[in-house]
C-alpha positions in Angstrom: 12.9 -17.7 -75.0 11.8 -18.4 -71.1 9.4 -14.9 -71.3 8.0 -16.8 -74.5 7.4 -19.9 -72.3 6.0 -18.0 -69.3 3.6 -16.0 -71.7 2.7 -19.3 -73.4 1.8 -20.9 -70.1 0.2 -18.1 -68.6 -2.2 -17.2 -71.6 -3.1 -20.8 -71.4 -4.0 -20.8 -68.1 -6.0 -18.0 -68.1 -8.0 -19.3 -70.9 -8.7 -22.5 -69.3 -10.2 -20.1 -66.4 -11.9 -18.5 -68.8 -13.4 -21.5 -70.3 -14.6 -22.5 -67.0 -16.2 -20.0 -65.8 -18.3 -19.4 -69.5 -19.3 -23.2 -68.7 -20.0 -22.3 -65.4 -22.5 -19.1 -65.5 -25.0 -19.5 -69.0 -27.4 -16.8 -69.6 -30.5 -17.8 -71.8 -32.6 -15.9 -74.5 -34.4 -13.9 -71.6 -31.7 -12.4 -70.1 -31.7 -14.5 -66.9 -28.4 -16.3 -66.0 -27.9 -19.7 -65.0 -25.3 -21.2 -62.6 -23.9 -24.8 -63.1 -23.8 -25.7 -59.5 -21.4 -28.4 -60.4 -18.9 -25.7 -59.2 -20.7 -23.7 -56.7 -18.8 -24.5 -54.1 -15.1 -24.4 -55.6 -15.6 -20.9 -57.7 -14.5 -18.3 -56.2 -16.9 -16.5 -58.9 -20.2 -17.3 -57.8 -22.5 -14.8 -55.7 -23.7 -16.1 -52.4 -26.5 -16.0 -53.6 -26.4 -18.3 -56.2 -24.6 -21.1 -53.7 -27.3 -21.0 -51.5 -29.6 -21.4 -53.9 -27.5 -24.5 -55.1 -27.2 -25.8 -51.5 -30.8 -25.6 -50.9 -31.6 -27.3 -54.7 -29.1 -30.1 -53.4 -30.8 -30.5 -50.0 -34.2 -30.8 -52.0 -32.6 -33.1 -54.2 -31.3 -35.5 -51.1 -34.5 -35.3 -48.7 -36.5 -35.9 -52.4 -34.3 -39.5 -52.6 -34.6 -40.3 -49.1 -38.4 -40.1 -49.3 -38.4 -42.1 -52.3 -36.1 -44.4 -51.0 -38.3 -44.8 -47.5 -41.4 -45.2 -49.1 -40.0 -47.8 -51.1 -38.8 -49.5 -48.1 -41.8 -49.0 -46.2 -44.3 -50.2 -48.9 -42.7 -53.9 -49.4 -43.6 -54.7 -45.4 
């Protein structure tokens, strides 16, 4: 009954991996795969390439704010 258990828990836990990582990495009608970069940085899974890329998106994303942000600030003077 406990090797039931274990192989219960275990195929479980694999498929919540699995799950995961299919919600992770997407590939759309082209061919060309897209990463969630929600979880660049804790998968194992993703290239290097594909973090950077995230990194640099999320840098773009962050000096894109803080323009905004001192513009608006600027501006009302």
């Amino acid at each position: 009954m406990r090797k039931v258990g274990l192989f219960v828990s275990a195929t479980i836990i694999v498929w919540v991996i699995v799950v995961a990582f299919l919600h992770a990495i997407k590939v759309d009608k082209s061919g060309t795969v897209v990463y969630n970069c929600q979880l660049a940085e804790i998968s194992p899974d993703f290239p290097i390439k594909a973090k950077e890329g995230c990194r640099k998106l999320r840098m773009d994303k962050i000096n894109e704010q803080r323009t905004i942000q001192g513009d608006s600030i600027t501006s009302g003077r």
